[in-house]
Each structure stands twice: as C-alpha cells, then as structure tokens.
N, C-alpha and C positions, 0 to 999 in steps of 0.2 A: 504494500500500500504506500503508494506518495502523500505527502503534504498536500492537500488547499490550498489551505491557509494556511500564511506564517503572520503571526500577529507581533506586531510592534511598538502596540503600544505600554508603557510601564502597569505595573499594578495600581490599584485604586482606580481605576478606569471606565472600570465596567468590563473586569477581564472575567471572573467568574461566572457574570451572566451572559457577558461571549462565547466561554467554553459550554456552556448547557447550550445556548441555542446553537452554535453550531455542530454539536452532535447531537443535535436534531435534526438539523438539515441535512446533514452528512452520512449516518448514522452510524458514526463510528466514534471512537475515544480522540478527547480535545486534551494534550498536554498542556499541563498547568503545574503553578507550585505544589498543588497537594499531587501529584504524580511521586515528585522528590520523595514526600512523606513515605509514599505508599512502594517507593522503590529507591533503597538508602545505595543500591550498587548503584546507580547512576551517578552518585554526588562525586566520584573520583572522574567520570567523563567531565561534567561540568564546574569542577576545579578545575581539569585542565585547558579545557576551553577558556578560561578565566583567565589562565596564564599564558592563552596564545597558543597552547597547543590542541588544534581540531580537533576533536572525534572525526567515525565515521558519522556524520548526520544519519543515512538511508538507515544503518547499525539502530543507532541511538535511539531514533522517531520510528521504528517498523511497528506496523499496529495502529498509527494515529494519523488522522485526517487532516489534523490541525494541531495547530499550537500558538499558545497563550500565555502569558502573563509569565514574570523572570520565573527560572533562569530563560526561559528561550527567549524570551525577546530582547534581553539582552545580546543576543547574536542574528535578531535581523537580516544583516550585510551577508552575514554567511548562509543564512537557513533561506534567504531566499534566492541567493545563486546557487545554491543546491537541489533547489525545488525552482528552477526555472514558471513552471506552470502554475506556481498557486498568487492565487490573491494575496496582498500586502494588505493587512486589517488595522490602522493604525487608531486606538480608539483614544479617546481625546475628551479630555476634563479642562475646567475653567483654571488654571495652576495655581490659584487660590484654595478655591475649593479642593483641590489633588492635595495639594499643600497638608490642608490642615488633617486631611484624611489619613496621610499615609503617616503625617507625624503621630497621628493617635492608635496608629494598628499596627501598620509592618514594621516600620522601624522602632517602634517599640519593643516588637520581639526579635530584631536583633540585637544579638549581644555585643557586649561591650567591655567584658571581659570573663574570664571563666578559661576550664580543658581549651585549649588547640587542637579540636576535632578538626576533623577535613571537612567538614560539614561549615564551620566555621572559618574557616581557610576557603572554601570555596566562595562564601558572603562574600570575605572582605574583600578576596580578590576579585570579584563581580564588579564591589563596589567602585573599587582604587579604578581600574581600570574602563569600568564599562560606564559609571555613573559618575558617582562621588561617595567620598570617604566620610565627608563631612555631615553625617544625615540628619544632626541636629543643627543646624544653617540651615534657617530659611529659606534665605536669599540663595546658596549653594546650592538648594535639591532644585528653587525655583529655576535657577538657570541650568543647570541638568536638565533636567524637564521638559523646557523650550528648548534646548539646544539635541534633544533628542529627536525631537518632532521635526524639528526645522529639517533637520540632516535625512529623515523619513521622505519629507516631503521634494526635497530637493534631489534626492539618490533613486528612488522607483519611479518609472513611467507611471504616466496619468490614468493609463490603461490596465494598469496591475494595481494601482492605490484604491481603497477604501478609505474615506477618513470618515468616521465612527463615533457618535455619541450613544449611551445605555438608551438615553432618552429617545429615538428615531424609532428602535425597536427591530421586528424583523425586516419590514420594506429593502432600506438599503442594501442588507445582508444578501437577504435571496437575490433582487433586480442585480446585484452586483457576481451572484454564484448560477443565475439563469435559472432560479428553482423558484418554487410556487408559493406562496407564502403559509405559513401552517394556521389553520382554524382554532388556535388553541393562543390565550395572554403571552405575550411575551417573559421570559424566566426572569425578572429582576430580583436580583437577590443579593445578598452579601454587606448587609449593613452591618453598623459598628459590633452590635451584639452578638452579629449572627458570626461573622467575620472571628471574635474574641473565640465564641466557643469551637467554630469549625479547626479553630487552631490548634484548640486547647488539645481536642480531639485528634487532630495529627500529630503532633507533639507527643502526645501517648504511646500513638500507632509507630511512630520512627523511631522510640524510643525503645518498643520492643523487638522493632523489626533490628536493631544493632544489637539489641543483646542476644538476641538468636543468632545473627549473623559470625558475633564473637566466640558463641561456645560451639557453633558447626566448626570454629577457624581453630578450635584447639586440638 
C-alpha cells in the first residue's frame, strides 16, 4: 500500500480528526502520534530520521494510507518525494490559537528532563532540528509554525497542496481525493480533555509495550 496523503501540517491542527476522517475515506490506517504509542520499535526509525539518517519510508509506512500529525510531518520534504502521488494535506490553525493549544497539551508532555530514553532523544532531536528547541517561547514555536507552513506552501505544486482547516470538514478533503462525501458529521474530536486522557492512555500503553519489549530482549 502507498501513501495518499502525506500530511504537513504540525499537531494541534486538527490532525486527529484528519487521521479519522481520512481512514474513512480511504479505508485504511492514518499514521499518527498515537501509532508511536502503539509501536515503540518504530521510535529508533524516527530518531534517526531526526538525525538525518532516512529510513526506508515504503518499510516504515506499509499498511497506511496516510499520515499525520509528528513524527511524520515533520518529514514532509521526504514522505512526499517518496510518495510522489499522494496529496500534501497541510492543515492550518490561526498560530495564536495553535499557540496556546499546543503550549497547554503536547508540549506539556514533553519532557524536560528525566532517563535519556531514545524515545526522548528522538523528541529533542525532532525538535533541535525539524522545529524548535525552544517550546516554551512563544514567539519561537510562533515562528516555527509560520515558517513551517510558508516552506509547505512554497515547496509543493498547487496541484498536490491541500490547505486544510478542522472547520471546512469533509468537502475539501474528498473534492481534493475525487471521492464522495460521507453521509455521516464530520469526526471533530480531540479537545483539551479529550486530548489529556487519550495520552494518558498511550503513555500507559508505551509504557508496557517497553517493558515487554525489554524482558523479550533478555
């Protein structure tokens, strides 16, 4: 299975209710950060992605239609010269409002010190590299943020771009994938609360899936 979509734009976006409705449309699995969660071998690909060293993508993404929200959208540039044919989804928040969002949820639960997991080494080097270091600077993530987009908009043909509000819903999505629109609300989901406990909930999940991983490794 190839990539669709490669989605560009950062978290807090309306990436979670990207990933639902597009494996709806698609009917197939939407890579996302809870992917990570749910598959901790993956986090040494994308540490080294991190650090400039590729995976195979076709490897890495077999199984998914799409993808969404970091790690993969922090590699854009590469997942969509590797997927030639899919649509560029870049979804796009007011970077005020992204702003205040992402300071109150994701970058909250990254850490900021503790273990030197690779899990954690793959963060920072995400960070250093692909965004900013700085994720308590406002003014820092804000221009991350625009200068993500901008470089979005400037780097893919007109013809491959999507630019994406949660608010649009399905129209643009389908008119943009040539499919039909579904007779069913749109999936908007992933508010502050909802957001807190889905984490919480991963967090648990990744956290047994290493300690399994560690006593298989003994």
């Amino acid at each position: 299975m190839q990539l669709r979509v490669v989605g560009a734009g950062l978290g807090r976006t309306g990436t979670h209710s990207l990933k639902l409705a597009l494996e709806r449309l698609l009917g197939a699995p939407c890579y996302h950060m809870i992917e990570v969660f749910q598959h901790p071998e993956h986090v040494p690909a994308w540490h080294a992605a991190a650090e400039g060293r590729m995976p195979d993508w076709q490897a890495l993404l077999a199984g998914y239609a799409a993808a969404v929200d970091w790690p993969a959208a922090a590699f854009w540039p590469e997942l969509s010269e590797a997927f030639p044919e899919a649509l560029v989804v870049l979804s796009v928040r007011d970077p005020q409002a992204w702003w205040e969002s992402a300071h109150q949820t994701i970058f909250q639960a990254i850490p900021t010190r503790g273990p030197e997991t690779e899990w954690r080494q793959m963060v920072d080097a995400m960070l250093a590299n692909r965004f900013t270091s700085a994720i308590d600077d406002r003014e820092a993530c804000i221009a991350a943020f625009e200068r993500n987009n901008a470089r979005v908009r400037e780097t893919i043909p007109p013809h491959r771009l999507l630019e994406w509000r949660a608010s649009e819903g399905w129209g643009p999505l389908c008119k943009a994938l040539g499919l039909p629109v579904p007779d069913e609300p749109f999936p908007l989901t992933n508010t502050k609360e909802e957001w807190a406990a889905r984490h919480s909930a991963a967090q648990q999940q990744a956290a047994e899936a290493f300690r399994n991983e560690e006593e298989r490794a003994r």
